[in-house]
C-alpha positions as CSV (number, residue, x, y, z in Angstrom):
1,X,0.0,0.0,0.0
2,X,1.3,3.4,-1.0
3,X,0.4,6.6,1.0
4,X,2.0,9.5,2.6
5,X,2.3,10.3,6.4
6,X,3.4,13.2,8.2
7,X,5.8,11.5,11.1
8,X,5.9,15.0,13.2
9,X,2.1,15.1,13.8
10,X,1.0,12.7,16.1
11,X,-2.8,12.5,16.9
12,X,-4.5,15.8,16.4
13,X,-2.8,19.2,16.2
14,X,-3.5,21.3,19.5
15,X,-4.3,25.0,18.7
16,X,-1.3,26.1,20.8
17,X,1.3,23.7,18.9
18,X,0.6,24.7,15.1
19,X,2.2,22.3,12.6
20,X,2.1,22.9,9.1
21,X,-0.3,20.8,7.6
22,X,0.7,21.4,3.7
23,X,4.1,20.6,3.9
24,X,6.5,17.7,5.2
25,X,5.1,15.0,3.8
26,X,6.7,11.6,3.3
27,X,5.7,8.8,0.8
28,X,5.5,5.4,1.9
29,X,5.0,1.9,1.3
30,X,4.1,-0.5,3.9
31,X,1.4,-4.1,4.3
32,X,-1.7,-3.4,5.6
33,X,-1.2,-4.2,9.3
34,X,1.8,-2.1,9.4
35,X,-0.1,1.1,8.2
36,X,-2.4,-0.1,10.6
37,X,-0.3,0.4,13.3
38,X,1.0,3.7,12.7
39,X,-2.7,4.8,12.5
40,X,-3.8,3.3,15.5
41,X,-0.4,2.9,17.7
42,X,2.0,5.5,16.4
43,X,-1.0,7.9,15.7
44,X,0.3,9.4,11.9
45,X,-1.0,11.4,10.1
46,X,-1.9,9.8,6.5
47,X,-3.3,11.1,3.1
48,X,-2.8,10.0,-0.4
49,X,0.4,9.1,-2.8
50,X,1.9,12.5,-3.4
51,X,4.5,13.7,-6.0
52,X,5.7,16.0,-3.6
53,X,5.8,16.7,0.0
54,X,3.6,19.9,-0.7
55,X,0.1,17.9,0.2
56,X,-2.6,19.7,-2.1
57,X,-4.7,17.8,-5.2
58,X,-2.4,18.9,-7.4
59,X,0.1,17.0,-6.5
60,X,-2.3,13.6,-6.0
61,X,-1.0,10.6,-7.4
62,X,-3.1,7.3,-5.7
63,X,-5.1,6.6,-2.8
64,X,-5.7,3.3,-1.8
65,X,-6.6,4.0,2.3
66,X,-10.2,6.0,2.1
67,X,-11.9,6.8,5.3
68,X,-15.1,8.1,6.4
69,X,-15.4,10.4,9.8
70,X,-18.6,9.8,12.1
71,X,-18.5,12.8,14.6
72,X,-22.1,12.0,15.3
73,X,-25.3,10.1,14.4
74,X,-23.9,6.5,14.9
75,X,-22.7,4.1,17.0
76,X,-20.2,1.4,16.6
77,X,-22.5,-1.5,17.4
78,X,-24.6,0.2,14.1
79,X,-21.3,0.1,12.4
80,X,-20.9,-3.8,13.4
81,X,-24.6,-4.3,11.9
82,X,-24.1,-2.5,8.9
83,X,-23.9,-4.7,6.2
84,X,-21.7,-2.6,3.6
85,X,-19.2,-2.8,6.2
86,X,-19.5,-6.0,7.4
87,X,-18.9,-6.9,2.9
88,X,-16.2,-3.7,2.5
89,X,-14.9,-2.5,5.5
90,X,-11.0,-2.7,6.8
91,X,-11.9,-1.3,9.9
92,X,-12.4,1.6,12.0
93,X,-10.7,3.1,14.8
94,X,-11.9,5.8,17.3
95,X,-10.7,9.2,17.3
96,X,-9.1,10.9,21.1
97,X,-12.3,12.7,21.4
98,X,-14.5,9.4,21.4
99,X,-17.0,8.6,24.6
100,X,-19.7,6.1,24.9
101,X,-22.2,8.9,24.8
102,X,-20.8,10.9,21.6
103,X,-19.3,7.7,19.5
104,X,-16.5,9.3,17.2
105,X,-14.9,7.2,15.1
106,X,-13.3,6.5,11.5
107,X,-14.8,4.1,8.9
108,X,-11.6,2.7,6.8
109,X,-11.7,1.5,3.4
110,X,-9.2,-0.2,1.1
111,X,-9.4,-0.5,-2.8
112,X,-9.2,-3.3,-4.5
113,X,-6.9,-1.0,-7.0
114,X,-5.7,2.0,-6.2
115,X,-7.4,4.9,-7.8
116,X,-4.9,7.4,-9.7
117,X,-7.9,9.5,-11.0
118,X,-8.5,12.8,-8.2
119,X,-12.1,13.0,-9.9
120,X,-13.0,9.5,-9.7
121,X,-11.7,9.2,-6.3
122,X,-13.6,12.3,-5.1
123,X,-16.7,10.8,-6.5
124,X,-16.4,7.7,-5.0
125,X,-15.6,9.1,-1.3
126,X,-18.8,11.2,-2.1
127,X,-20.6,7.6,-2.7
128,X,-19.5,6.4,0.9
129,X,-20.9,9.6,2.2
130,X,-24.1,9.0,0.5
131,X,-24.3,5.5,2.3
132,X,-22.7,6.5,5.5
133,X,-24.6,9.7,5.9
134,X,-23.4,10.3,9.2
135,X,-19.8,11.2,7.5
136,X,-18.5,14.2,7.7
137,X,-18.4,16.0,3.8
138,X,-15.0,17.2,4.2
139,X,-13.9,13.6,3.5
140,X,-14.4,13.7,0.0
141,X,-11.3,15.7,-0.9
142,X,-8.6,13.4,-2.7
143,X,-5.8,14.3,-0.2
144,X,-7.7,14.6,2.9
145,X,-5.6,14.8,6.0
146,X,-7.2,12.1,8.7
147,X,-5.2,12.1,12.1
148,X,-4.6,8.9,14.0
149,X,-5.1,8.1,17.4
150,X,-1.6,7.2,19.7
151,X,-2.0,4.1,21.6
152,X,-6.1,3.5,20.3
153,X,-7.9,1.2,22.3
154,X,-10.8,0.7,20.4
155,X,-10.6,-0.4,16.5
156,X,-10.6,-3.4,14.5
157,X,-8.8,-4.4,11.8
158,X,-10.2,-6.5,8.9
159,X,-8.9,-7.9,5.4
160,X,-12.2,-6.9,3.3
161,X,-11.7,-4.6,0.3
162,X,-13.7,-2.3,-1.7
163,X,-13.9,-3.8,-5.1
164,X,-13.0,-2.2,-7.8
165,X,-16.8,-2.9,-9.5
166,X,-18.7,-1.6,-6.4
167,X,-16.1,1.6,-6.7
168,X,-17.3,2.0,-10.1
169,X,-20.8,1.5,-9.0
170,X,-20.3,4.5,-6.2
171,X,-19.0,6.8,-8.8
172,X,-22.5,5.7,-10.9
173,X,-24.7,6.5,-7.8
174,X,-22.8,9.7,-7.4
175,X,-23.2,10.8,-11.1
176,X,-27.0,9.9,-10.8
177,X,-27.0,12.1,-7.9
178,X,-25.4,15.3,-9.6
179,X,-27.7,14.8,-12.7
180,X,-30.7,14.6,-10.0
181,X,-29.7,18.2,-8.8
182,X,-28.6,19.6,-11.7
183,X,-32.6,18.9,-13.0
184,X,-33.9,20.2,-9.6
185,X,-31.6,23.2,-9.5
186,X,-33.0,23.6,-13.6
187,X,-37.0,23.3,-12.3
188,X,-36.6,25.5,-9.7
189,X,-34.7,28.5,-12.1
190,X,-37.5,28.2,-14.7
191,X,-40.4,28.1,-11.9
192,X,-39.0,31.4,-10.6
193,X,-38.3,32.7,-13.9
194,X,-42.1,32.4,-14.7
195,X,-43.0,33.3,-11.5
196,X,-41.1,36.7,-12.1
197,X,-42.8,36.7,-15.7
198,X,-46.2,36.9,-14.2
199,X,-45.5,39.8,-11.9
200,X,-43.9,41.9,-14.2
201,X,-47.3,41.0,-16.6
C-alpha cells in the first residue's frame, strides 16, 4: 500500500502547537497491518500518494486508504450491523475525542486497485458519504488529511476490500446524484423565472 504520512504530527494538532499541515510530507509503502499500526499505535497522520511533499490535489498521485469520519449520528454497534461494512470494511478506529455517549470514530476502506484519477476518487468518497450519511463532507477531498489516534484502544482491523466494480458502482450513484440536482436546480430557475414573468405582466 502506498500513501503519505506526516511522522511529526501525532494525533491531532492542538491550537497552541501549530504544525504545518501542507508541507513535510513523506511517501511510503508498507502491508496493511503495518499502516495499521501507525494509524492506530504511532497515531500518523496519513493522506494519499503525493509527488511532492507539498500535500494539495495537485500534486495527487493514488489513494488506496479512504476513510469516512462519524463525529455524530452513529454508533459502533450500528457500524458492526451494517452490512456494507461487514462486505467492504478494513476497519475503524476511534478518534481521542471518542466517549460512549458521543461515539467518534473513522470508517476505513481499502481499494481493491488503487485509484490514480483525483475525480474518480472524489466521486467515490462522495458515494461512501451517500451510504454512511453520518460522515462528515469534508472527507471527499482526494488528499484529505485524517489524524490517528496514539495508543487507540478501540478499533478493528479486517482484510475486506472495496472492489473495484462496487467503486465504479459509487461513482454511478454519485453521477446519478449530480444529474438529479442539476434537474432540480433547472425546475426551480424556470419556476421562478415564470414566476417573475407573471408579476412583471
Amino acid at each position: 500500500m502506498k500513501l503519505s504520512i506526516h511522522e511529526t504530527i501525532r494525533g491531532k494538532p492542538t491550537k497552541d502547537a501549530p504544525v504545518n499541515l501542507g508541507y513535510g510530507w513523506m511517501n511510503i509503502e508498507a502491508t496493511w497491518p503495518e499502516v495499521f499500526e501507525l494509524i492506530t499505535v504511532d497515531g500518523v497522520a496519513t493522506s494519499a500518494e503525493l509527488n511532492s511533499d507539498n500535500r494539495r490535489e495537485a500534486n495527487f498521485v493514488s489513494r488506496e486508504l479512504l476513510m469516512v469520519d462519524i463525529d455524530e449520528g452513529m454508533t459502533i454497534p450500528e457500524l458492526f450491523d451494517n452490512e456494507f461494512y461487514n462486505l467492504y470494511g478494513a476497519g475503524f478506529y476511534v478518534t481521542p475525542s471518542h466517549t460512549h455517549e458521543r461515539p467518534r470514530f473513522r470508517i476505513m476502506f481499502r481499494l481493491e486497485q488503487p485509484e490514480t484519477d483525483s475525480a474518480r476518487l472524489r466521486k467515490i468518497n462522495r458515494g461512501l458519504l451517500h451510504i454512511f450519511a453520518a460522515g462528515d463532507d469534508a472527507c471527499k477531498d482526494p488528499t484529505r488529511i485524517f489524524y490517528g489516534t496514539p495508543n487507540c484502544e478501540i478499533k478493528e482491523q479486517r482484510e475486506q476490500r472495496l472492489t473495484t466494480d462496487f467503486a465504479d458502482i459509487l461513482i454511478q450513484v454519485t453521477n446519478t446524484l449530480d444529474a438529479d440536482m442539476l434537474e432540480r436546480m433547472e425546475q426551480a430557475s424556470n419556476v421562478r423565472s415564470e414566476e417573475h414573468t407573471s408579476e412583471l405582466q
